[in-house]
TIDONU-306740 format. One record per atom (N, C-alpha, C): y, z, x; atom name; residue in three letters; residue number from 1. Coordinates in steps of 0.02 Angstrom, whole numbers. Each point is the difference from the previous one (the first is absolute). Last residue first. Layout:
REM residues N
<pt <Y; Z; X>; CA; ALA; NUM>
...
END
This chain:
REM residues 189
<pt <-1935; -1725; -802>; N; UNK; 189>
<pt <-14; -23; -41>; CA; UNK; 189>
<pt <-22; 18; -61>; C; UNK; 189>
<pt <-19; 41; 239>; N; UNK; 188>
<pt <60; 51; -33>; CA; UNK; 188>
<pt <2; -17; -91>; C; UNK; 188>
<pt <-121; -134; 158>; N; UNK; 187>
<pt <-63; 58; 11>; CA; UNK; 187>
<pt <66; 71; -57>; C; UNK; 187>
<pt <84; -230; 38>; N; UNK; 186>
<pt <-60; -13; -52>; CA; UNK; 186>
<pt <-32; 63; -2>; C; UNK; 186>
<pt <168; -23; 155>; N; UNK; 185>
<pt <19; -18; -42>; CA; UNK; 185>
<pt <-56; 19; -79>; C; UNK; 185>
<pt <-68; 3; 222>; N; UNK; 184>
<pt <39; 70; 6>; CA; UNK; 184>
<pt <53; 0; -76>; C; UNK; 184>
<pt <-119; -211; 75>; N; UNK; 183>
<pt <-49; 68; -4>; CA; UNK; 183>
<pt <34; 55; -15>; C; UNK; 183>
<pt <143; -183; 74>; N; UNK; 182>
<pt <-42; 6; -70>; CA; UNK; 182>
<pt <-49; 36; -29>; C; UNK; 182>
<pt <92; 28; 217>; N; UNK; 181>
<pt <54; 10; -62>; CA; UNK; 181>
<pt <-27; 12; -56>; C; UNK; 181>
<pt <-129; -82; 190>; N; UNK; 180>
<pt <6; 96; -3>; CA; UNK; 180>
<pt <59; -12; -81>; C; UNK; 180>
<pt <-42; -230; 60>; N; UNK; 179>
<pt <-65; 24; -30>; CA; UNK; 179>
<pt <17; 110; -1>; C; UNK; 179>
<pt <151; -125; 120>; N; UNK; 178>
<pt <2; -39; -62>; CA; UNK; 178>
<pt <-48; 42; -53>; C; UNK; 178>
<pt <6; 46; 227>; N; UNK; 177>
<pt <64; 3; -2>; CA; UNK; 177>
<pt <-1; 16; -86>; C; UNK; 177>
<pt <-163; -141; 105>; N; UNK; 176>
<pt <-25; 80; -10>; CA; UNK; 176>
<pt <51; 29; -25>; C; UNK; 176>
<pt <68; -205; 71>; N; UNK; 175>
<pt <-43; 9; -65>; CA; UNK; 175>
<pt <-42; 53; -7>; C; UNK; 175>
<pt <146; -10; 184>; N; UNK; 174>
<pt <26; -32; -57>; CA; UNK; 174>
<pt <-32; 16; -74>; C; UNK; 174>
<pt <-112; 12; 228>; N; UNK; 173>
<pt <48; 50; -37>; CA; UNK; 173>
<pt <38; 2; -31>; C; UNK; 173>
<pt <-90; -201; 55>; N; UNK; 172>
<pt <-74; 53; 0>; CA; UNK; 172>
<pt <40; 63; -36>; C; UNK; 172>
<pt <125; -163; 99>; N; UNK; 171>
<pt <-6; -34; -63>; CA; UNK; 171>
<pt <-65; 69; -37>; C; UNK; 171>
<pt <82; 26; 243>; N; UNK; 170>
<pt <48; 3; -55>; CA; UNK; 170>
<pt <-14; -7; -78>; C; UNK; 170>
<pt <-157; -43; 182>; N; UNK; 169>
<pt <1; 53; -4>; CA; UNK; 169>
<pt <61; 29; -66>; C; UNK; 169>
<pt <-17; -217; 43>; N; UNK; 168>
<pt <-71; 13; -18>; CA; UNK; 168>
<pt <20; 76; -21>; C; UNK; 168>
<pt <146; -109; 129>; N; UNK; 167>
<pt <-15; -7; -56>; CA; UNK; 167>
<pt <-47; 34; -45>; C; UNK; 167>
<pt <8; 29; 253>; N; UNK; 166>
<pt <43; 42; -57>; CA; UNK; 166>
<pt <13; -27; -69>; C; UNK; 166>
<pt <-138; -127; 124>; N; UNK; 165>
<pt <-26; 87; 6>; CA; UNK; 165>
<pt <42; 44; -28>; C; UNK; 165>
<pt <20; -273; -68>; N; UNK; 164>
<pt <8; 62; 78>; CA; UNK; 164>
<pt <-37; 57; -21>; C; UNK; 164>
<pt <-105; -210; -148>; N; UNK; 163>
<pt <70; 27; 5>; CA; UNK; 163>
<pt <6; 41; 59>; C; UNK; 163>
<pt <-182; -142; -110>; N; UNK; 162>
<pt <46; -46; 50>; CA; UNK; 162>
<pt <52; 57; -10>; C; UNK; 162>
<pt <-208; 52; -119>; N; UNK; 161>
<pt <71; -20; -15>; CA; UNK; 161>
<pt <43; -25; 2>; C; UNK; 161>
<pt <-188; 73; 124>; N; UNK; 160>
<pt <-23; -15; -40>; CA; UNK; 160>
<pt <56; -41; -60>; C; UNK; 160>
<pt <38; 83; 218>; N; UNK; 159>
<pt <-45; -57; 13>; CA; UNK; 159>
<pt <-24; -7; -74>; C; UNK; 159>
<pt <104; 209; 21>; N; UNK; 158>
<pt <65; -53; -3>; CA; UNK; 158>
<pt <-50; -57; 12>; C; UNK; 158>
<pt <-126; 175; -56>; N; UNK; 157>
<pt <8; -8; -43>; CA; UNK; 157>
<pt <82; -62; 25>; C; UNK; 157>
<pt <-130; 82; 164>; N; UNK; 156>
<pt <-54; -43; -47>; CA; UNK; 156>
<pt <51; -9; -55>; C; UNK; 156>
<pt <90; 137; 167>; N; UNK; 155>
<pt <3; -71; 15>; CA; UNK; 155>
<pt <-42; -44; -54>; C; UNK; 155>
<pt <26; 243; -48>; N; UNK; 154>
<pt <63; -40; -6>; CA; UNK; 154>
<pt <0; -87; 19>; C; UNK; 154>
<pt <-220; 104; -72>; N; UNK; 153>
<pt <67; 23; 54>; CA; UNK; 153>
<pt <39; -30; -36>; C; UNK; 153>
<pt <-231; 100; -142>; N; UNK; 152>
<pt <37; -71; 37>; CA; UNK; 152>
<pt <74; 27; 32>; C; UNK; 152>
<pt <-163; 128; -145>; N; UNK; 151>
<pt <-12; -3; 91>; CA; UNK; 151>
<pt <24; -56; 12>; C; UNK; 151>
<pt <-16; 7; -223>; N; UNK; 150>
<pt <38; 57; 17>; CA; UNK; 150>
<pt <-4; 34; 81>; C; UNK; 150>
<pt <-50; -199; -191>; N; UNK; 149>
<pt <-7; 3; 86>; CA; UNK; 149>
<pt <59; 70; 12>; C; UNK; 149>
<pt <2; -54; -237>; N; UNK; 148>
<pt <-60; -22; 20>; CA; UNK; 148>
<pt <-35; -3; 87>; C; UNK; 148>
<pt <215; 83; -51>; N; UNK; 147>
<pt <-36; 15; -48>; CA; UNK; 147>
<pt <-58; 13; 1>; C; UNK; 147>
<pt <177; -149; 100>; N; UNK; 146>
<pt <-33; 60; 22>; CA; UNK; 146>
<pt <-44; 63; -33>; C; UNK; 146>
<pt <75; -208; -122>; N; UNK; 145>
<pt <-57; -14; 89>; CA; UNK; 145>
<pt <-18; 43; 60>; C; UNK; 145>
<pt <135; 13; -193>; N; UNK; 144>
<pt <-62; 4; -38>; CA; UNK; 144>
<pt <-34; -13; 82>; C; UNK; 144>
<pt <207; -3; -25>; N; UNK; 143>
<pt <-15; 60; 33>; CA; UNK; 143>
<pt <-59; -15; -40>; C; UNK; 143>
<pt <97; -211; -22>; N; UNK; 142>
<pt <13; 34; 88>; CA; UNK; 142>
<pt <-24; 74; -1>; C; UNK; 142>
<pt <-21; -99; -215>; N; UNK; 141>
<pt <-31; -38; 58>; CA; UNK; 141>
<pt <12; 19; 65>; C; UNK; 141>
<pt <143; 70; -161>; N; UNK; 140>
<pt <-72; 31; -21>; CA; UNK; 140>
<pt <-46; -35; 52>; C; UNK; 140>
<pt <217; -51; 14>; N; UNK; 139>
<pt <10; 40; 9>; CA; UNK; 139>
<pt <-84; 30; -6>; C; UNK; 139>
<pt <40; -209; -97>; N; UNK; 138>
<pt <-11; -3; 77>; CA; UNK; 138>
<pt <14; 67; 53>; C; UNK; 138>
<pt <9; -13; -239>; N; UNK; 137>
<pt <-48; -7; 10>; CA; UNK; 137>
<pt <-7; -23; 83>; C; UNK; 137>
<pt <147; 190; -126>; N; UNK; 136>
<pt <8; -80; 0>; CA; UNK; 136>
<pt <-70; -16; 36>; C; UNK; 136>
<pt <-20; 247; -121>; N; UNK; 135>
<pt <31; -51; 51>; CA; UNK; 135>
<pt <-14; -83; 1>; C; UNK; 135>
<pt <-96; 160; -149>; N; UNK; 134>
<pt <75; 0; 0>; CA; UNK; 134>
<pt <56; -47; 56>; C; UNK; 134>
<pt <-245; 80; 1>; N; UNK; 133>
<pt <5; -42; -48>; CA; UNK; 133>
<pt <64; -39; 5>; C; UNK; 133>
<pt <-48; 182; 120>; N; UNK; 132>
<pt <-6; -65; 32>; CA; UNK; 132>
<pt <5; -17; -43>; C; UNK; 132>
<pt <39; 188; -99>; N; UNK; 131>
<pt <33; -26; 27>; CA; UNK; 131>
<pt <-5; -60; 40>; C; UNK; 131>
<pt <-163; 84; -122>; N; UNK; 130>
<pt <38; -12; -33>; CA; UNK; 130>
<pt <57; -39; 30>; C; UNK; 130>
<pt <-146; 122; 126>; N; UNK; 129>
<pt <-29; -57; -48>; CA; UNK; 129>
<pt <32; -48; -30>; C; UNK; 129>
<pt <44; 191; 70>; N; UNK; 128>
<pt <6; -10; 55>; CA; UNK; 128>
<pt <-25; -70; -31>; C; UNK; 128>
<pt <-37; 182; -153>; N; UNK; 127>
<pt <72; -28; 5>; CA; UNK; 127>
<pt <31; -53; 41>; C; UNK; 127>
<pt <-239; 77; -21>; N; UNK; 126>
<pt <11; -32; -39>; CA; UNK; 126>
<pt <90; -19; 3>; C; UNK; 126>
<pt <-108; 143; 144>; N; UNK; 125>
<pt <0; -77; 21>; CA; UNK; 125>
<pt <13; -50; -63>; C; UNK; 125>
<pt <64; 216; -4>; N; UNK; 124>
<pt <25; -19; 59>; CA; UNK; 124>
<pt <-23; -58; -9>; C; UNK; 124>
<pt <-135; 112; -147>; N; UNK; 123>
<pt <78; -5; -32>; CA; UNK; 123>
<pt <31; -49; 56>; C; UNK; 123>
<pt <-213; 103; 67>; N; UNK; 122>
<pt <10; -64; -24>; CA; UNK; 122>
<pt <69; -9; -47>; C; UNK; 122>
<pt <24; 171; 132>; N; UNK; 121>
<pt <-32; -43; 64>; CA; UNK; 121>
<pt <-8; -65; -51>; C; UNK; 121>
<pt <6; 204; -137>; N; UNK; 120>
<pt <70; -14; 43>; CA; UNK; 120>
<pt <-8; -56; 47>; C; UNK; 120>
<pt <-185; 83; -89>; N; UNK; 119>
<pt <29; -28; -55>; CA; UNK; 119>
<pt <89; -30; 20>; C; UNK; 119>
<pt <-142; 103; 164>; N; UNK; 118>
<pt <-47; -36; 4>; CA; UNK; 118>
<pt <49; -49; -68>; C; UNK; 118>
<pt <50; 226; 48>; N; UNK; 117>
<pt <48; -61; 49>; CA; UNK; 117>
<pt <-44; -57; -16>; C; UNK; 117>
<pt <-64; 160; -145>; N; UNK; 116>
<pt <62; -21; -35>; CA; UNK; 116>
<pt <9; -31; 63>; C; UNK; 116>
<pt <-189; 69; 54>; N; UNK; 115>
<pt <3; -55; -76>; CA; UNK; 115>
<pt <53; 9; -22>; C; UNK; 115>
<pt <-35; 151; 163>; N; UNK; 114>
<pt <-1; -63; 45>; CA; UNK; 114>
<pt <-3; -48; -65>; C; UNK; 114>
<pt <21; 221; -70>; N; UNK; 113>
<pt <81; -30; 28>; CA; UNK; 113>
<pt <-21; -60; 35>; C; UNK; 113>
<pt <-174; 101; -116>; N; UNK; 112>
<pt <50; -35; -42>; CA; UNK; 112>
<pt <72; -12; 34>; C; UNK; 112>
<pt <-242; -33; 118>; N; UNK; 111>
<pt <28; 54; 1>; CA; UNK; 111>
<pt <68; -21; -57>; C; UNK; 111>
<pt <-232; -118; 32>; N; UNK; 110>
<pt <45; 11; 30>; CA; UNK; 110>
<pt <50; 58; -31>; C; UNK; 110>
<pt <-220; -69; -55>; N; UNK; 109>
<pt <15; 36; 38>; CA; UNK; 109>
<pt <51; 13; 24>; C; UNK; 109>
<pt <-46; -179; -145>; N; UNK; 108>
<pt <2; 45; -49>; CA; UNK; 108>
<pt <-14; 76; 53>; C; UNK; 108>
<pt <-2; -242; 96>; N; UNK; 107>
<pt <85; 22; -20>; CA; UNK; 107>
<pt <-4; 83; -41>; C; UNK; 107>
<pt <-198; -58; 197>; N; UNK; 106>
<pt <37; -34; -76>; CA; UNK; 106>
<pt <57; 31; -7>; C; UNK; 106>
<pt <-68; -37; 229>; N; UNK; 105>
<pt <-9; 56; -38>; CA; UNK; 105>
<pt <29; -30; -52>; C; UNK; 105>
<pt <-1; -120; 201>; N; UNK; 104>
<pt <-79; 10; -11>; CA; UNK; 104>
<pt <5; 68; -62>; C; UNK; 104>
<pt <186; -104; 138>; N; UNK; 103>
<pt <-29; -48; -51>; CA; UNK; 103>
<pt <-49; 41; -36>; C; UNK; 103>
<pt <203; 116; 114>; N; UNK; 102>
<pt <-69; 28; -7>; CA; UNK; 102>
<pt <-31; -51; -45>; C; UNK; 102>
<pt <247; 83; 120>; N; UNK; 101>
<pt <-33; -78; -19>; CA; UNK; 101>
<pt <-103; 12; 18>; C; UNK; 101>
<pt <216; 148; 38>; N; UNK; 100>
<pt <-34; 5; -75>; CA; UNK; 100>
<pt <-35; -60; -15>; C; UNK; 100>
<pt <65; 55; 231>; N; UNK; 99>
<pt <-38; 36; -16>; CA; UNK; 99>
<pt <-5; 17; -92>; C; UNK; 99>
<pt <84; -192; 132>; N; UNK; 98>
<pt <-67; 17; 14>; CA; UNK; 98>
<pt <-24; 70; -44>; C; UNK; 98>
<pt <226; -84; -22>; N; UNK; 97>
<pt <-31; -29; -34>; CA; UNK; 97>
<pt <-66; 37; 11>; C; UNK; 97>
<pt <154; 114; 128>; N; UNK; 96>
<pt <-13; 11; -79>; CA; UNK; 96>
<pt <-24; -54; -58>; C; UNK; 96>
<pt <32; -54; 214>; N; UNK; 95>
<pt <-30; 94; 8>; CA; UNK; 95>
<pt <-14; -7; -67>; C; UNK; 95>
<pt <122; -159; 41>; N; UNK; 94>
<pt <-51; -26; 12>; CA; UNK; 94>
<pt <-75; 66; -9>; C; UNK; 94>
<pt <251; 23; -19>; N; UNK; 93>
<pt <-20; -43; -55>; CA; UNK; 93>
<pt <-68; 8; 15>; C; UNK; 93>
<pt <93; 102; 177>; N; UNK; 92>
<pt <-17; 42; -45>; CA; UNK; 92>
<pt <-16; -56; -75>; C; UNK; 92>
<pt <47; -129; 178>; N; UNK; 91>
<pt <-42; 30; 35>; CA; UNK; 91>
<pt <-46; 61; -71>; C; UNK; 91>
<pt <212; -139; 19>; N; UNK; 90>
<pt <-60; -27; -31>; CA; UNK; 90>
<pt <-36; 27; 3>; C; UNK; 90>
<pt <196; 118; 35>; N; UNK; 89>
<pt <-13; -34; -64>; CA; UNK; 89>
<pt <-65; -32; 0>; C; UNK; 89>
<pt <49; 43; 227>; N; UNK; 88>
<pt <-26; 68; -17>; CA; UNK; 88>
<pt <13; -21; -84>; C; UNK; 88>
<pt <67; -197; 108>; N; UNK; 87>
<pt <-80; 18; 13>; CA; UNK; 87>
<pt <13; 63; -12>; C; UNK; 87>
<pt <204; -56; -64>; N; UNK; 86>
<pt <-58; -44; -9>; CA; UNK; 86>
<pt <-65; 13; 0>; C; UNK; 86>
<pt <161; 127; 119>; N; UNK; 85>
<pt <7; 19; -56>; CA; UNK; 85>
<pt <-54; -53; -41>; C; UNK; 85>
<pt <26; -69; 215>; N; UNK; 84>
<pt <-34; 73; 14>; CA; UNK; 84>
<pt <1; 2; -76>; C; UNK; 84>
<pt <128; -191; 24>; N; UNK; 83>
<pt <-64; 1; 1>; CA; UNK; 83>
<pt <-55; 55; -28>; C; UNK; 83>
<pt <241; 27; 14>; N; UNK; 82>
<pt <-39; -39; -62>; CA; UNK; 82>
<pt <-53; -11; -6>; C; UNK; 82>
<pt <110; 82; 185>; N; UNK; 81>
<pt <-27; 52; -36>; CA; UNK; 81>
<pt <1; -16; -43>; C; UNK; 81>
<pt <18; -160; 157>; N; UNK; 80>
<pt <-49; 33; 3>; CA; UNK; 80>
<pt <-6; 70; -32>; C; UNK; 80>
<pt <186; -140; -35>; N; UNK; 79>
<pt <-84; -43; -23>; CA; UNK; 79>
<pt <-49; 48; 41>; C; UNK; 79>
<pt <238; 74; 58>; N; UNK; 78>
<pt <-22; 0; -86>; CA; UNK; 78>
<pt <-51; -25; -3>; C; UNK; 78>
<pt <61; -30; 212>; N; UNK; 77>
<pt <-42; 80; -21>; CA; UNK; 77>
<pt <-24; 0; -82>; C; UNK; 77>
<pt <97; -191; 68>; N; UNK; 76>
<pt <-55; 5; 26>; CA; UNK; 76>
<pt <-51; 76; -13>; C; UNK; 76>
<pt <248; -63; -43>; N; UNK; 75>
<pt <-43; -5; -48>; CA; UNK; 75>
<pt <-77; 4; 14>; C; UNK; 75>
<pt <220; 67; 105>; N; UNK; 74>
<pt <-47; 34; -16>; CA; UNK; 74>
<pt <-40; -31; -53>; C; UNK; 74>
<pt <197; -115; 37>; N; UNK; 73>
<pt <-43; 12; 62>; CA; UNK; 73>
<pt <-66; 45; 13>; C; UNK; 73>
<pt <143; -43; -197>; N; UNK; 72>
<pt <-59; -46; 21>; CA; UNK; 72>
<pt <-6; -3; 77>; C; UNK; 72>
<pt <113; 174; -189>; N; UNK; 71>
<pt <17; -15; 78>; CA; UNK; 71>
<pt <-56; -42; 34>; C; UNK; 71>
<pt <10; 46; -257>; N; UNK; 70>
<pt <91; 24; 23>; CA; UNK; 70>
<pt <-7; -52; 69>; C; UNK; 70>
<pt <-132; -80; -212>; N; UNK; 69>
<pt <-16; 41; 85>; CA; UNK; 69>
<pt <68; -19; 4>; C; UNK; 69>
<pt <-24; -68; -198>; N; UNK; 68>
<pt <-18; 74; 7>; CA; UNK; 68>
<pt <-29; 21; 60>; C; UNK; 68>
<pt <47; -213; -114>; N; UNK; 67>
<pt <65; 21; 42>; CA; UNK; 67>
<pt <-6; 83; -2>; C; UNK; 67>
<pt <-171; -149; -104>; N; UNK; 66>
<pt <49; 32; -64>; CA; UNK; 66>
<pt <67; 22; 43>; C; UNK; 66>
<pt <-171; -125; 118>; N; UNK; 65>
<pt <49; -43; -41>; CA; UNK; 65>
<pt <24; 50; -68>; C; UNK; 65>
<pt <-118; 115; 158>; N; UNK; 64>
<pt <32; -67; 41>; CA; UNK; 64>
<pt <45; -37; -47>; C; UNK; 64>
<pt <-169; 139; -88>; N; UNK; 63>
<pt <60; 46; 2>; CA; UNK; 63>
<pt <62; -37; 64>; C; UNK; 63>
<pt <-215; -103; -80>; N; UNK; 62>
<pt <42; 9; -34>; CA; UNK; 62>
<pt <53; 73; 7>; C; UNK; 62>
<pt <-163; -95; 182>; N; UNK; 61>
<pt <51; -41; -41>; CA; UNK; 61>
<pt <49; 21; -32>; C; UNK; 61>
<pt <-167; 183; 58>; N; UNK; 60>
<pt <83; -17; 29>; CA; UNK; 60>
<pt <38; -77; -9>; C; UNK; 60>
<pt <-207; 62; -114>; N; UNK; 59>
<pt <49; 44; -48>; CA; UNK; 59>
<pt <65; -14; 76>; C; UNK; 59>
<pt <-180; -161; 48>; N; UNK; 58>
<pt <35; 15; -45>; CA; UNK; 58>
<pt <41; 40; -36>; C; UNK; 58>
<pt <-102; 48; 204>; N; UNK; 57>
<pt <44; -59; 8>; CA; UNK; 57>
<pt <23; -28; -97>; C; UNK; 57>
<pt <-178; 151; 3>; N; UNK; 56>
<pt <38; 35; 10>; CA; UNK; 56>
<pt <68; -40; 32>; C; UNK; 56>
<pt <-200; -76; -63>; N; UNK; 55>
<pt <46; 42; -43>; CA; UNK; 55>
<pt <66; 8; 22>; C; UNK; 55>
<pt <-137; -129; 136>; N; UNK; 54>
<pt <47; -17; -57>; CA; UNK; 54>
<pt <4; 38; -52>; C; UNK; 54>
<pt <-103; 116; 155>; N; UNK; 53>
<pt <29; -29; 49>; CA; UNK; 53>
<pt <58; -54; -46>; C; UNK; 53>
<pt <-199; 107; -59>; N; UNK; 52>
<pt <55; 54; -7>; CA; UNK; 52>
<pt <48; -40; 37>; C; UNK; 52>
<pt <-178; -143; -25>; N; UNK; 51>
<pt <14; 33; -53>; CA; UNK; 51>
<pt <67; 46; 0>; C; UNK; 51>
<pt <-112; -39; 210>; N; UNK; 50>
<pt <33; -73; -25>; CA; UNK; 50>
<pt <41; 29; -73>; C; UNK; 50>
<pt <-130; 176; 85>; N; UNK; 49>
<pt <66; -28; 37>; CA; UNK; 49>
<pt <36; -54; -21>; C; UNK; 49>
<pt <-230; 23; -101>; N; UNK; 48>
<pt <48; 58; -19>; CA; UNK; 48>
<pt <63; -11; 32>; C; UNK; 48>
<pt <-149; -118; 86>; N; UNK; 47>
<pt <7; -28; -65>; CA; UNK; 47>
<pt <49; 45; -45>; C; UNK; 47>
<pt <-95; 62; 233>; N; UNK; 46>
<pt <50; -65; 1>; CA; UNK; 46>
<pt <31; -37; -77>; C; UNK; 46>
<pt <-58; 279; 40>; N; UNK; 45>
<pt <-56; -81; 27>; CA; UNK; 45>
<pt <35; -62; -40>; C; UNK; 45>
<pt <114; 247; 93>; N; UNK; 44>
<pt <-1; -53; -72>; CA; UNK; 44>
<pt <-48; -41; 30>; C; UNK; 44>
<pt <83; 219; 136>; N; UNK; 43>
<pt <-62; -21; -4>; CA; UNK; 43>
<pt <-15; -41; -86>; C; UNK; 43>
<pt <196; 68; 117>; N; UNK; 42>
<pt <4; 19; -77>; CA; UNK; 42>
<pt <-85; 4; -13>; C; UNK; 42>
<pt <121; -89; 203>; N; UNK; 41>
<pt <10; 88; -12>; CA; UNK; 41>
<pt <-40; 24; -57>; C; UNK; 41>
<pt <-48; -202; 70>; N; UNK; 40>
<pt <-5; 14; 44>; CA; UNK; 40>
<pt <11; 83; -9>; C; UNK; 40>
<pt <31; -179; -158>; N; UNK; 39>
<pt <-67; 17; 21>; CA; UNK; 39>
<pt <-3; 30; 56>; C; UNK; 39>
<pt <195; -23; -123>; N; UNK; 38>
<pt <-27; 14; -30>; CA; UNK; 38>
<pt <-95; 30; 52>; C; UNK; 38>
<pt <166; -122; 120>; N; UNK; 37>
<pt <21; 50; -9>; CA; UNK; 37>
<pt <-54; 48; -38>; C; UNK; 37>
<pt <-15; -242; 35>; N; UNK; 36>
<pt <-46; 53; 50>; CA; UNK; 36>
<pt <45; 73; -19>; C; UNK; 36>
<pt <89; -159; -144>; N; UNK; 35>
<pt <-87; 17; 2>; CA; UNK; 35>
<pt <-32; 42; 24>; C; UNK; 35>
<pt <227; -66; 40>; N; UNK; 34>
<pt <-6; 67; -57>; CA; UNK; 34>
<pt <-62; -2; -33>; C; UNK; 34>
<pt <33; -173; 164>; N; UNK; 33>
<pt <29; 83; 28>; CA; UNK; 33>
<pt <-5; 52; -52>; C; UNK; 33>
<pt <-28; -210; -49>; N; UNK; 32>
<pt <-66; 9; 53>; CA; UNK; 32>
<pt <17; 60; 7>; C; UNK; 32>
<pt <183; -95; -119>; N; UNK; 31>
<pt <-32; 7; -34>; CA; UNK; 31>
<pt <-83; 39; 37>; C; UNK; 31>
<pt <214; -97; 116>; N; UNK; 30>
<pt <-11; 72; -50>; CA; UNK; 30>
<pt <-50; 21; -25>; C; UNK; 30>
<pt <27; -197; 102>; N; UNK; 29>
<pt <14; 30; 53>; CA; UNK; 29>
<pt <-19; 69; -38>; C; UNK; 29>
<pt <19; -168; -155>; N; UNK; 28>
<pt <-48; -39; 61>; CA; UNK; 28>
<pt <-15; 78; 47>; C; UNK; 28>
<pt <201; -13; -137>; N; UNK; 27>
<pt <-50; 26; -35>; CA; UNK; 27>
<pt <-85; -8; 41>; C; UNK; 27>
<pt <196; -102; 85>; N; UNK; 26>
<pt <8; 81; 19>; CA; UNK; 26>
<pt <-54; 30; -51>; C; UNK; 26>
<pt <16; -200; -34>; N; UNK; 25>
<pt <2; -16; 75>; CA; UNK; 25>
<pt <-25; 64; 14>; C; UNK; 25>
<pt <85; -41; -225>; N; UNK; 24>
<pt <-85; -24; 12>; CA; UNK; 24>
<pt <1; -5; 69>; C; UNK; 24>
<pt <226; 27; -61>; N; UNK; 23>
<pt <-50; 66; -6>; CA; UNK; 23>
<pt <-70; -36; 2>; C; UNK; 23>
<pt <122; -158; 47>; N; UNK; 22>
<pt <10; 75; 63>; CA; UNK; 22>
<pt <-23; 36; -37>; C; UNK; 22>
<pt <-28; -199; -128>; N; UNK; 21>
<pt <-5; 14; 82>; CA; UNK; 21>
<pt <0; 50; 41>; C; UNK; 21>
<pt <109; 6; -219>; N; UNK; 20>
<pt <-64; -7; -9>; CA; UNK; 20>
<pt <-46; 6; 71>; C; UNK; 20>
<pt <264; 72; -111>; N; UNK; 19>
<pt <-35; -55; 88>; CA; UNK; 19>
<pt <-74; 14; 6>; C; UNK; 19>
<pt <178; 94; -154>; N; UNK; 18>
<pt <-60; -36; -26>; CA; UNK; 18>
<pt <-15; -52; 38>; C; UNK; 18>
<pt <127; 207; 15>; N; UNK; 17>
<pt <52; -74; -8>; CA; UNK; 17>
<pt <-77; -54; -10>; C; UNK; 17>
<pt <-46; 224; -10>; N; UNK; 16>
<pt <46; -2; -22>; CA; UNK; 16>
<pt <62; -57; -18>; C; UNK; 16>
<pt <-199; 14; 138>; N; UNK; 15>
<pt <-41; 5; -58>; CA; UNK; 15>
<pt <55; -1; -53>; C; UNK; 15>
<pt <56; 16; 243>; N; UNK; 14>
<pt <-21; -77; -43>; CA; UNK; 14>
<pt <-22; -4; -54>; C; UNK; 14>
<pt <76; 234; 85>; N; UNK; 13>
<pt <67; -66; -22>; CA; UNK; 13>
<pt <-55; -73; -9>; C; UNK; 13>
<pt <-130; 169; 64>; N; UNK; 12>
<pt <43; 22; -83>; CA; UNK; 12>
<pt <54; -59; -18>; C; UNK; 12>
<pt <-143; -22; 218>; N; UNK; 11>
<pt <-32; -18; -53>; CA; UNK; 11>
<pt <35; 30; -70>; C; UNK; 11>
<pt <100; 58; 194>; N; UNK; 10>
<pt <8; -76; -26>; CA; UNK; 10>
<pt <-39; -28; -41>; C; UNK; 10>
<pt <-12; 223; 93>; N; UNK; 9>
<pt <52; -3; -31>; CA; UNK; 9>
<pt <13; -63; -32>; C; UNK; 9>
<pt <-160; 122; 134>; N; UNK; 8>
<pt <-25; -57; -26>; CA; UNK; 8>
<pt <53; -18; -70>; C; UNK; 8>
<pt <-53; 138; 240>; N; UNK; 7>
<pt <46; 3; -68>; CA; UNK; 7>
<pt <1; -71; 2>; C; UNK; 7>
<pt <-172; 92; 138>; N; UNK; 6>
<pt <9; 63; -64>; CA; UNK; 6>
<pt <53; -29; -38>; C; UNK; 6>
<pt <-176; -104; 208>; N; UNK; 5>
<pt <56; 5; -28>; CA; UNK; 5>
<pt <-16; 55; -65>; C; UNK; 5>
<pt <-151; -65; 174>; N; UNK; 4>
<pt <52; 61; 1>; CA; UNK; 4>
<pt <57; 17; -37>; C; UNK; 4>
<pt <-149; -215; 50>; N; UNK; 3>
<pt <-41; 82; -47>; CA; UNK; 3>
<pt <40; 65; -5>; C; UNK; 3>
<pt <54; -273; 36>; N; UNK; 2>
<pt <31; 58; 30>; CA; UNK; 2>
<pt <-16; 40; -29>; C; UNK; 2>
<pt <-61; -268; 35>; N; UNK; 1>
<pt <4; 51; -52>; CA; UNK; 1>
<pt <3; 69; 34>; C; UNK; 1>
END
């Protein structure tokens, strides 16, 4: 394995000609790298990296198979400023969960703009709700499990399934894919 490498051009064309193998080869090789990246520059603790790490390999899947990388030789760079962009998104989410996330103060303190996001937040889950509903049931079963194990890998969840790493990963963004629509459908509604 060759730490030096940068063009990882062939992982676009196998993902593109749907040579499972080679991209789960090169994904093998890739994937550690845009860990220690995260954690090394980005100072990410390993769970966060992992995390930003298939995010962010997901939003470049799907711009892989929408044929929206012009020059896949530069894709490497591209995943590490998916990543970077990733972790500084989770980072301020996280900012901004901690600092309105106050268990210990009744609701009748709270502030009337934090009780309309608080009314907004349960709307969300009530729609989000809705939508798993909606889905085929073996579709609901596969992201319910991340769901419910929301610290589970990529490898736990293909051993769990019997499917590749890029399956998995594919079938995962698919149905989020699925679920943003319908939300965005129902929230316009």
């Amino acid at each position: 394995m060759d730490n030096t490498r940068v063009d990882y051009s062939e992982l676009v064309v196998a993902i593109q000609e749907g040579d499972q193998s080679r991209a789960d080869e090169l994904l093998q090789e890739l994937i550690p790298r845009l860990k220690d990246y995260l954690r090394v520059v980005m100072k990410a603790d390993a769970a966060t990296a992992e995390e930003c790490v298939h995010e962010a390999f997901v939003e470049v899947l799907e711009q892989i198979n929408r044929d929206n990388i012009r020059n896949e030789k530069y894709i490497f760079s591209y995943l590490l400023k998916s990543c970077r962009h990733a972790y500084l998104h989770h980072t301020k989410r996280q900012y901004k969960f901690d600092s309105t996330d106050d268990d210990h103060s009744p609701d009748y303190l709270v502030e009337p703009a934090q009780q309309y996001e608080q009314l907004l937040d349960q709307e969300r889950q009530r729609i989000l709700k809705k939508c798993l509903e909606e889905l085929e049931a073996k579709a609901r079963k596969f992201i319910s499990y991340f769901i419910d194990k929301p610290e589970a890998s990529t490898q736990q969840a293909s051993r769990h399934f019997g499917l590749t790493g890029a399956n998995v990963r594919t079938k995962k963004s698919r149905i989020i894919g699925r679920l943003q629509l319908c939300v965005k459908r129902k929230s316009n509604a």
